[in-house]
N, C-alpha and C positions, 0 to 999 in steps of 0.2 A: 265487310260484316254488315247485317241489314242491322235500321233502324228499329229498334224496339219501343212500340208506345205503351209505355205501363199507365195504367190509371194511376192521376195523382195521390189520391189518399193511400195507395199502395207503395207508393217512391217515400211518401211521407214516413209510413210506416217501417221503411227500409232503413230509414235517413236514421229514425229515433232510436231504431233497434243496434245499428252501427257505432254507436253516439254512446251507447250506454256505459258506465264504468264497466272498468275489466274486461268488453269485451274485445274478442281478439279471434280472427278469421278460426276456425274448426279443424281448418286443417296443421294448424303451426303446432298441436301439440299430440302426441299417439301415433304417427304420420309412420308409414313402411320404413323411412328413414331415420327416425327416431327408432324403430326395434329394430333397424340393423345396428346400428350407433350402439344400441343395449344389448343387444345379442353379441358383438363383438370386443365388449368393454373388456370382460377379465385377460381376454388375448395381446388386447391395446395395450393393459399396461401392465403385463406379468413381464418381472423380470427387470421393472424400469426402479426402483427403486434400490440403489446402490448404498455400499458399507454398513449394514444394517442386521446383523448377525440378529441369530435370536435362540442359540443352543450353546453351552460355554462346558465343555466338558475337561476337569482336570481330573490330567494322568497323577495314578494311585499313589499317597505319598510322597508326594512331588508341588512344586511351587512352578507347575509347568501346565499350561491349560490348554486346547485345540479348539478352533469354531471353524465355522465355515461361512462364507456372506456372497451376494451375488454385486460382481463388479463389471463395470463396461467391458469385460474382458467377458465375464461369464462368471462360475463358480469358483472361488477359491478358500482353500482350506490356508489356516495361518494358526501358527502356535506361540504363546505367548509366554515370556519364561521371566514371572515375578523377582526374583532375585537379582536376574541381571537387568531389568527394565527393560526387555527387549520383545521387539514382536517382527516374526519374520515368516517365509513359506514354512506350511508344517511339512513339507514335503515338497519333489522338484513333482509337480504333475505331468510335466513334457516327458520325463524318464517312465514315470508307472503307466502313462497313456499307452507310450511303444510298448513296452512290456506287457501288456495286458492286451493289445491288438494282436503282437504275436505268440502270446498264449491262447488266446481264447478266439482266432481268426474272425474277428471283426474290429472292424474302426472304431479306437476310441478317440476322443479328442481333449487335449489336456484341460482344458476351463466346461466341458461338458460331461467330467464324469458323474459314471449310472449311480452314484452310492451318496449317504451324505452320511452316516454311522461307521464310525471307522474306530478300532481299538488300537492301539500302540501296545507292545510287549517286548519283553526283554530290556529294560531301560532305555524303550523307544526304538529300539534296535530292529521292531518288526511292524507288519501297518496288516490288520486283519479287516477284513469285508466280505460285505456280501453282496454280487449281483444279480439279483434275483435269487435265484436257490442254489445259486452256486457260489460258495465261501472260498475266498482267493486269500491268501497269503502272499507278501509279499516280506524278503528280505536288504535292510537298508545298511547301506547306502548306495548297492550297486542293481539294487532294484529288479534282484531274481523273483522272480512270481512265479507260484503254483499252486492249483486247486486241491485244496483240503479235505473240502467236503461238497456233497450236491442231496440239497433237502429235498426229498420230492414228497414228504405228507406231510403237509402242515398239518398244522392242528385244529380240530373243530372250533370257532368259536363255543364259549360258554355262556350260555343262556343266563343271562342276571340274574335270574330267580330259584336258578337250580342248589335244590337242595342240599347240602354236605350230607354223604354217607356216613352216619352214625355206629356201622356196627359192622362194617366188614375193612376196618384197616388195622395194617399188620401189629402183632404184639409189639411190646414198650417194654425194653431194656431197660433198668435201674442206671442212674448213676455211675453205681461201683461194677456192674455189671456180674453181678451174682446174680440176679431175679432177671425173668421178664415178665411181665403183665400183659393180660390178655381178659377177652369176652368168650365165652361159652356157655350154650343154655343161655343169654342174655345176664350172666353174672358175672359178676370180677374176679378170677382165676390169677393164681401167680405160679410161676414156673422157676425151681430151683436151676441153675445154668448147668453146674457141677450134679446133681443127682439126679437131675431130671425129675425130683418130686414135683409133684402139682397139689396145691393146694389151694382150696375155692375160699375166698372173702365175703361175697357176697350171697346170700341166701332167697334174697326177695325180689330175683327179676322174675320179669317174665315178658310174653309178647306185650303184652300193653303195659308194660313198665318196665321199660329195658335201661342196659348200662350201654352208657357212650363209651367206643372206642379210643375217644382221646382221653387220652390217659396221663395222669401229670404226677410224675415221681417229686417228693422232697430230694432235696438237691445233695441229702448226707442219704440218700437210698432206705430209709427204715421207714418212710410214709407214701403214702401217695392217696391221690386225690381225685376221686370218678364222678362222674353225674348221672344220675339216675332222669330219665326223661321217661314221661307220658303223651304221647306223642298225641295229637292230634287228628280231625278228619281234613284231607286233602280238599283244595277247592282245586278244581281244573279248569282250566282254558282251553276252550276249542276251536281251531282255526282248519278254516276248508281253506287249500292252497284250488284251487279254480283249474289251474294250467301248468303243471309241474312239468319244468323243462323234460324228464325221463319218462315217461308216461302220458297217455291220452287221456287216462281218465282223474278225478280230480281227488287228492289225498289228504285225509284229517289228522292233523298233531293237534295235540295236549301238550300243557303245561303248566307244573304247579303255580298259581298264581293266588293267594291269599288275599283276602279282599275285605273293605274294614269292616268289624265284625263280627269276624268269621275265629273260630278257636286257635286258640294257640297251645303251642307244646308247653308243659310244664317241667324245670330245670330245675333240681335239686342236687347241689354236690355232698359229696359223702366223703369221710374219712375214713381210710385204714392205716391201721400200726402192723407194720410186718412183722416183727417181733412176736407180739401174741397174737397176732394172725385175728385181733378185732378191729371190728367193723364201730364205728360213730357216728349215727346219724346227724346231721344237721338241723337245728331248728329255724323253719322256714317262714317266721313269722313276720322279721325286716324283707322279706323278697316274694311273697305271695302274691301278690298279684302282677303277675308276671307277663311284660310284652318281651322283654329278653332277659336274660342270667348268663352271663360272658365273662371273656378275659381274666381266667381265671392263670392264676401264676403264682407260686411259691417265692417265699422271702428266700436270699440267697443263706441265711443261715438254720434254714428249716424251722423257724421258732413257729411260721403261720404260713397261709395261704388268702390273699385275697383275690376278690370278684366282686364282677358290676353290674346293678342289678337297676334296668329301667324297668319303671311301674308303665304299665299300660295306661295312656294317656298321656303320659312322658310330660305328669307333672312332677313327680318325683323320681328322682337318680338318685342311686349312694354306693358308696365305694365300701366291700364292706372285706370283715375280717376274721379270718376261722383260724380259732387257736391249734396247736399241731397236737397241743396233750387230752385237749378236754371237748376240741367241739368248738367251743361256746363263739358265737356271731355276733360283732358287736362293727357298728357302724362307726366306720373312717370319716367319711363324707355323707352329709345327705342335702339336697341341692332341691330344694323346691321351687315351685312358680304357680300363681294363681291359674296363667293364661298355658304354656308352656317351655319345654326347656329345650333347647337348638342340641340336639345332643349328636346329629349327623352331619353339623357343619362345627359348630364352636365348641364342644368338648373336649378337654385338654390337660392330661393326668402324667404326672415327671413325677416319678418316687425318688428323692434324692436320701445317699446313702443309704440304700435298703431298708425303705419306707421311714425312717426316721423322720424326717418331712417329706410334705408332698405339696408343689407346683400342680395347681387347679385353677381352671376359667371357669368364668361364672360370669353371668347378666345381671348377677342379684343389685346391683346398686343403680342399674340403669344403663349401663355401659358395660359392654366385654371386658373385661381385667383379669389379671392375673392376682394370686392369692397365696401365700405359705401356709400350710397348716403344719400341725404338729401331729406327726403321724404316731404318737404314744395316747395322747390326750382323744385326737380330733378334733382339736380345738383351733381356730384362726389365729394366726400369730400378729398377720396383720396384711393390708393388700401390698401386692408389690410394683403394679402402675393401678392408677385412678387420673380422675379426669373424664370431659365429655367430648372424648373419644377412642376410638376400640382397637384392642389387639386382634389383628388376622391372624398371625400364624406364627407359633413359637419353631427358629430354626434349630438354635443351638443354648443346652443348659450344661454351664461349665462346672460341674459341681467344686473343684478343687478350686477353683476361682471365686467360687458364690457369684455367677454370673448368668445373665439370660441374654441370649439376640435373640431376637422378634420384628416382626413386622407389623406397622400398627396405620391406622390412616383415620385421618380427622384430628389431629394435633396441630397443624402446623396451619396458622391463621391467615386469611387471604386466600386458600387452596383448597379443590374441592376435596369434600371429605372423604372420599373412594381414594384418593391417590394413595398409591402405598408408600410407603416410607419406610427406612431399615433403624431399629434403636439396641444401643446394649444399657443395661441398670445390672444391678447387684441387686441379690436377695432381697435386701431389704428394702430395694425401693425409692433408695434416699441419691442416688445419683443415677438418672436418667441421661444418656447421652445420646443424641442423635448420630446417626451415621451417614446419612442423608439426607440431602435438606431442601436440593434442586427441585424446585416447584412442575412437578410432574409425576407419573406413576412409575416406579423403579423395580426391577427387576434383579436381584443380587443371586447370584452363587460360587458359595465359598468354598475354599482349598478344604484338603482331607484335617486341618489343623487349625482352620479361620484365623489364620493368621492375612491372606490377603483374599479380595473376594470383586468379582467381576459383576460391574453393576450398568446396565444399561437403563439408560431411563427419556422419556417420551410421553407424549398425550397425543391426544388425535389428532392436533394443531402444531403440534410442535416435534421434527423430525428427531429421530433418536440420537443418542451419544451414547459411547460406549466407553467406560472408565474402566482402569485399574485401583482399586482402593486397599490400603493397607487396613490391620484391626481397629483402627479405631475411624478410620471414614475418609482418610486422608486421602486426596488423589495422588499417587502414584507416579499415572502418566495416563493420556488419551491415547485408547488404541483406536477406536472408530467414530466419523461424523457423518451422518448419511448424508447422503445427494438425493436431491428429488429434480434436477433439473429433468432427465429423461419422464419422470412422471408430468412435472408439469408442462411438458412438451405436446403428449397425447390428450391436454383439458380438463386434466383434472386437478379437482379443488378437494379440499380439507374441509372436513366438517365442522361446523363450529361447535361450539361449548356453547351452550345455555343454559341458565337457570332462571327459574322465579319461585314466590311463596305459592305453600301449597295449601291444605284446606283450614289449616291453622290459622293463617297470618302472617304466619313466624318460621315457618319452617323453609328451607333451599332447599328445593327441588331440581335436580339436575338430569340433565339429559342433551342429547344431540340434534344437529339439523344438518341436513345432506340438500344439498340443492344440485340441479342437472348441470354439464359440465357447458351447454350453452344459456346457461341460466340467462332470463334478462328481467330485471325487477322491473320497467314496465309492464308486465304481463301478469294474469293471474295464477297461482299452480294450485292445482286440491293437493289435501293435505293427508301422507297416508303413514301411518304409525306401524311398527315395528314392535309388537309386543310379547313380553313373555315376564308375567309378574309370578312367578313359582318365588315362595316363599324362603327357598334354601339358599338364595345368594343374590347379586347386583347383577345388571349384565346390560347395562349400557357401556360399549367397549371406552376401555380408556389409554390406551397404547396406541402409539401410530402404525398406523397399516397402508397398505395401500387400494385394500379391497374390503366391503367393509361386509360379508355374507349376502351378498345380494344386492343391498339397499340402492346403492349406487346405479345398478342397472335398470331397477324398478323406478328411478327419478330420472335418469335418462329418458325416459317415455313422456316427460311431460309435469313429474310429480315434485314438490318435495317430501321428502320421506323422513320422519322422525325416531329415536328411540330415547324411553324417559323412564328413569326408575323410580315408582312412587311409594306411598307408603303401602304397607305391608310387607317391601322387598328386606333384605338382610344389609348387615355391613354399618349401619347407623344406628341409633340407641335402641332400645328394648321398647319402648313406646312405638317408634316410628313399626320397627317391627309387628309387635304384639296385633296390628292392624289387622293383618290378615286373621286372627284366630278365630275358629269359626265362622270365618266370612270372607272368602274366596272370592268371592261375584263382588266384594270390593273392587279389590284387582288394583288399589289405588289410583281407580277412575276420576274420583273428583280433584285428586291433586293432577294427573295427567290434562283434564281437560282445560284447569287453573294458566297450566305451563303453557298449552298450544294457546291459547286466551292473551296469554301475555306476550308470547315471541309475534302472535298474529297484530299486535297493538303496536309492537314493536316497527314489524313487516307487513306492510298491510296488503305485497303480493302473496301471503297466505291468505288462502279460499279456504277458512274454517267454515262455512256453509256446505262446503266438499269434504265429508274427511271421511277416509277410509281407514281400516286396520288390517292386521292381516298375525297370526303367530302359529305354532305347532306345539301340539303337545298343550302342558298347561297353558302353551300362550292361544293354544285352537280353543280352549277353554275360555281364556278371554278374550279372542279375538269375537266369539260368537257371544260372549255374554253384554262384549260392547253394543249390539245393535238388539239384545232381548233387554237390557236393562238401564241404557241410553240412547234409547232410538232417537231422542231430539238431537242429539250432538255427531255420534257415530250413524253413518247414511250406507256404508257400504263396509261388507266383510268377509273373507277370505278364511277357516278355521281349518288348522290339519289336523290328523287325530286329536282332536280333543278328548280332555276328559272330563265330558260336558255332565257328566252325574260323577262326585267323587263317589259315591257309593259301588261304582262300577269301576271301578281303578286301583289299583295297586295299595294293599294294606298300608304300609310303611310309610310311604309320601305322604297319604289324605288324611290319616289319625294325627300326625304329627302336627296338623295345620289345624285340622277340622274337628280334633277331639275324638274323644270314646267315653263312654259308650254312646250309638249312633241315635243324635236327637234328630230333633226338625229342624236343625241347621244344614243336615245335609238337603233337604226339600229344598230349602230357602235359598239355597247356591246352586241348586240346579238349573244348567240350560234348557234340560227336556221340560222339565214342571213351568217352564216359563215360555216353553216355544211361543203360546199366541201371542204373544207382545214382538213379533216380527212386526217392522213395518218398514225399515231399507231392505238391499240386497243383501244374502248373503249366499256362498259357497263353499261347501264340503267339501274338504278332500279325505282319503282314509285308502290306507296300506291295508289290501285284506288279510295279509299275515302279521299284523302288530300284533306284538306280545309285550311290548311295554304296557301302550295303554288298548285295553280290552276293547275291539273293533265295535261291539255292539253298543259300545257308549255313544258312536257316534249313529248309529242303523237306528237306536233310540231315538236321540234326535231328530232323523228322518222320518223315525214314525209318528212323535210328537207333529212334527210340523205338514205331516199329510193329515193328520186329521183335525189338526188347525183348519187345515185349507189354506196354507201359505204358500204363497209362489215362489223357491230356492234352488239354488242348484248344486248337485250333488255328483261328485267323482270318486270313484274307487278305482284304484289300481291293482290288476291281478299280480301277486307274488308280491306285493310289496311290503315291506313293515313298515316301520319307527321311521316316518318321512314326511316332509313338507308334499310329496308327492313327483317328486325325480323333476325333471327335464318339459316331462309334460306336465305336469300341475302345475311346475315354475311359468308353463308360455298359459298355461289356465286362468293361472290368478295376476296376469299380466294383462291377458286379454279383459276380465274381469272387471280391473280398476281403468281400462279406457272405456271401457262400454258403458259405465253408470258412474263415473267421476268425469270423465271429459267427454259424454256424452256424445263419443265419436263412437263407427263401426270397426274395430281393430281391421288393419289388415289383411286379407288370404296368407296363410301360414306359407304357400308355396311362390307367394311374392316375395315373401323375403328371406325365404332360403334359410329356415331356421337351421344350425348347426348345434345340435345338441350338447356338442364338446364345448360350447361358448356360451352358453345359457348363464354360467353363472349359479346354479340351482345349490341348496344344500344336500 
């Protein structure tokens, strides 16, 4: 090799540059081997994580439960029969594999079968399935099988947004089955069974104030109960599909899509008495101002009829009540809030003994809790848990018992407050017992009688276990302890748990850190976040996995990769919450940047000088509002359908968060109104057939920031919706975060043999 004479103040120059902290040759991180390593992660370790069930389905009145787990063997199905303490094959798989090879002439293999949904019938005595669209039956113990059925139309998905038919389902049989009820002319008709007379109730429909087909009899057949709607003007969605698979040229669908703002239908229930064939208007004064009028449902002794009436702005909800003889509306519940009321995630209504009281959650003290009232009075009897912290989800209320399970998390001290935990109390409140207590996130499902109930429980750190627990929490016996040796064999590592105080001082901000599986803390990594701060729930995962949506193969390349739930998100007290209202482009940034700030002080191979983000949907929302509204901290970002103007998004989600009627808060959370404050990278992706969030929320943006004059980069995928952006956007915002965080050229996609099956992509 010749002699090279570099000028010395150029060697010098070389020497200081080498010398410098953190750095580290260019090529050791982003490198073709690095996206092979990441392109083949999810293949690496599928399947390596053994005993780890996560489906527990018990046969019908029975103290006999089924799961399925993947073992060194492959898959096997195992039934567990509480009573006798026993856990064994739910079936011989070597017998139904022949069986099913020579029915259906192909190979099956016993620890590889095609199914994991399996019914038991006849006191077990049968094992139903389906392979693919072919429904097999099998009879046990001598393992005869044959095909039952062969589906070949499924069924269209349904569009989230589609409307219910209001006026063309079939007439409603009474009760006693004398009458049926029915819509005609847009009014309420009833139909003798025995004479065939018909006789009209109602006199005042018409097209723009018609009667709903659902139609709700008194339960003694002499009432029944309609709603009269004034329906609304339609907003539509319209999407050009560019390349439809059956056609050259390119085809426009609509879709009702309501957007905040926009009118809403008006919902007034009516009474009628069959007997004198009168009609009782309701007075609509507690339910005027109307975002919904629902759940309407007779007492089982005909005395009333109640329904749930959220006000628009969904500061106030109340549970109300229409007498059977007179009409008259008189409010059960009414549940208000300054800021708002979580009424699509924490709402929570048990009539016990036919309304006599009523089991309600409420935030009103600061904390989710459970409540008695007095369903005569509507008066609070008293709460039935309190404390600072919250019930998630009520499973089972025993009324002959005066009892409640529930699930609650942030009770048990030392533990992060997301883990879930299982409790039963009595009505009153006064005896709280835990049923769970294993410092981890648990997962229970109980027999048809909750007398015993299958609880597996795990954190991201800590592999699962699987118990049998009796009613009152007792263990049982251990049916499962997972193995992770085959995991840890292919390099990978467990993500840690992390917390720090958030903008408060005081508050524990929790979240995770994923580090690459040839991590080495000499080295520096930029630091790329994982976000999606939607206000309807938590979603930093908290179970162990072995794959964690991506994140893992995106710090393969080079990164660590983070996810932190800040304030604004659900799950923690009403304060922590309340953050987000009217203020989205929050996003609980400042507690986020607190956390990365403190694990970086912690670890000081986090390059918080590097950070990038990346999320879909409301998190494309934050991911792009990170670098219009912290460009000092956020340098680089990745946004997928965002819903970068709520005003351009789904009714329901953005009023809920954002308020009504529409002020200058929605200006003020806008990404397009804030495009020129670009000053890292960032990258669009967008589905041109998304019908979640409205495609031109994000073509908005792209016009805001052309006429910025800002430099970004923008991807559209033809036929795609509701996506991170497939296969290809996942190697997009791959290439993305090495080109302007590790300041490398990614490699030729055809040097590394991308396999689209291994991407890993959501």
């Amino acid at each position: 090799m010749p002699y090279i004479n570099l000028p010395r103040a150029l060697c010098l120059l070389l020497v200081t540059f080498l010398l410098l902290p953190g750095y580290m040759p260019l090529h050791a991180q982003g490198t073709a081997a690095d996206y092979r390593r990441a392109n083949e992660w999810s293949a690496r370790i599928r399947n390596k994580l053994y005993y780890a069930p996560i489906s527990f389905n018990w046969i019908d009145n029975t103290h006999r439960c089924w799961y399925f787990e993947q073992t060194p063997r492959g898959k096997e199905f195992i039934m567990v029969d509480a009573d006798k303490h026993s856990r064994q094959p739910a079936f011989d798989q070597e017998k139904l594999a022949r069986s099913l090879t020579a029915l259906l002439q192909r190979t099956y293999t016993a620890y590889d079968l095609p199914f994991s949904r399996i019914t038991f019938g006849n006191n077990a005595q049968t094992l139903t399935f389906n392979i693919g669209d072919t429904v097999c039956r099998c009879q046990l113990p001598d393992y005869r099988c044959q095909v039952v059925e062969i589906k070949n139309d499924a069924a269209p998905a349904r569009y989230w947004g589609a409307a219910h038919d209001e006026t063309n389902n079939p007439p409603v049989p009474s009760p006693d089955s004398n009458w049926v009820a029915y819509i005609q002319n847009y009014n309420v008709y009833i139909r003798n069974r025995a004479t065939k007379e018909a006789f009209q109730l109602s006199y005042d429909g018409s097209a723009g104030e018609f009667y709903s087909s659902y139609i709700e009899w008194a339960p003694d057949g002499k009432k029944l109960a309609a709603v009269k709607i004034r329906p609304n003007k339609k907003h539509l969605l319209y999407l050009i599909s560019s390349s439809p698979t059956d056609q050259l040229q390119p085809r426009l669908t609509t879709r009702d899509y309501l957007k905040p703002g926009d009118a809403l239908p008006v919902r007034v229930p009516q009474l009628f008495l069959i007997d004198s064939k009168k009609h009782i208007p309701l007075d609509a004064s507690l339910f005027s101002q109307q975002y919904s009028v629902g759940n309407l449902e007779w007492r089982k002794d005909s005395r009333a009829f109640t329904f749930e009436y959220n006000q628009r702005g969904h500061q106030v909800y109340r549970v109300l009540e229409a007498d059977a003889a007179t009409g008259r509306v008189r409010a059960l519940i009414t549940e208000t809030s300054p800021t708002f009321i979580d009424y699509s995630s924490k709402k929570y209504r048990y009539d016990v003994n036919d309304g006599k009281e009523i089991i309600w959650a409420s935030e009103r003290d600061g904390w989710n809790h459970l409540y008695l009232y007095d369903g005569k009075t509507g008066q609070v009897k008293h709460p039935v848990t309190k404390g600072s912290w919250v019930v998630r989800s009520v499973v089972k209320v025993d009324e002959k018992e005066r009892t409640i399970i529930f699930a609650g998390s942030g009770r048990e001290p030392g533990q992060d407050p997301y883990l879930l935990q299982y409790y039963k109390t009595d009505f009153e409140g006064r005896h709280l017992q835990p049923l769970t207590t294993e410092n981890a996130q648990h997962s229970a499902k109980f027999s048809d009688d909750y007398k015993y109930f299958i609880d597996t429980y795990s954190r991201v750190d800590v592999p699962p276990v699987t118990v049998l627990r009796n009613a009152d929490g007792k263990v049982v016996m251990q049916l499962e302890k997972a193995n992770i040796s085959g995991l840890l064999q292919t390099g990978w590592r467990a993500p840690e748990v992390f917390s720090a105080k958030g903008r408060d001082g005081k508050t524990d901000i929790w979240g995770i850190i994923i580090r690459p599986s040839n991590f080495d803390a000499s080295r520096k990594y930029p630091v790329i976040e994982n976000i999606y701060a939607g206000p309807h729930s938590s979603f930093v995962p908290k179970t162990f996995q072995a794959g964690y949506r991506g994140m893992q193969e995106l710090a393969e390349l080079g990164f660590i990769v983070i996810q932190v739930d800040g304030m604004g998100t659900s799950n923690r007290s009403k304060a922590f919450h309340d953050v987000c209202w009217k203020n989205l482009k929050d996003a609980g940034f400042p507690d986020r940047i607190l956390w990365m700030k403190a694990a970086a002080a912690k670890y000081p191979y986090m390059d918080i000088t590097r950070v990038g983000i990346y999320g879909t949907s409301a998190g494309g929302q934050n991911a792009a509002g990170a670098v219009l509204f912290h460009p000092e901290f956020y340098k680089v970002a990745v946004a997928s359908c965002g819903c970068h103007d709520n005003r351009m998004d789904k009714m329901w989600w953005n009023e809920q968060w954002m308020g009504w009627p529409i002020g200058p808060q929605y200006e003020e959370c806008s990404n397009v109104t804030h495009a020129g404050n670009l000053e890292g990278k960032l990258m669009l992706i967008l589905g041109e057939m998304d019908d979640n969030v409205d495609p031109s929320s994000t073509l908005q943006l792209v016009n805001a920031l052309i006429k910025h004059n800002k430099d970004f980069d923008f991807v559209m995928v033809p036929g795609m919706g509701h996506s991170s952006g497939g296969d290809y956007g996942e190697q997009k915002r791959r290439d993305f975060f090495v080109r302007h965080l590790l300041h490398v050229a990614p490699p030729d996609w055809n040097d590394i043999k991308v396999d689209n099956k291994m991407l890993g992509s959501r």
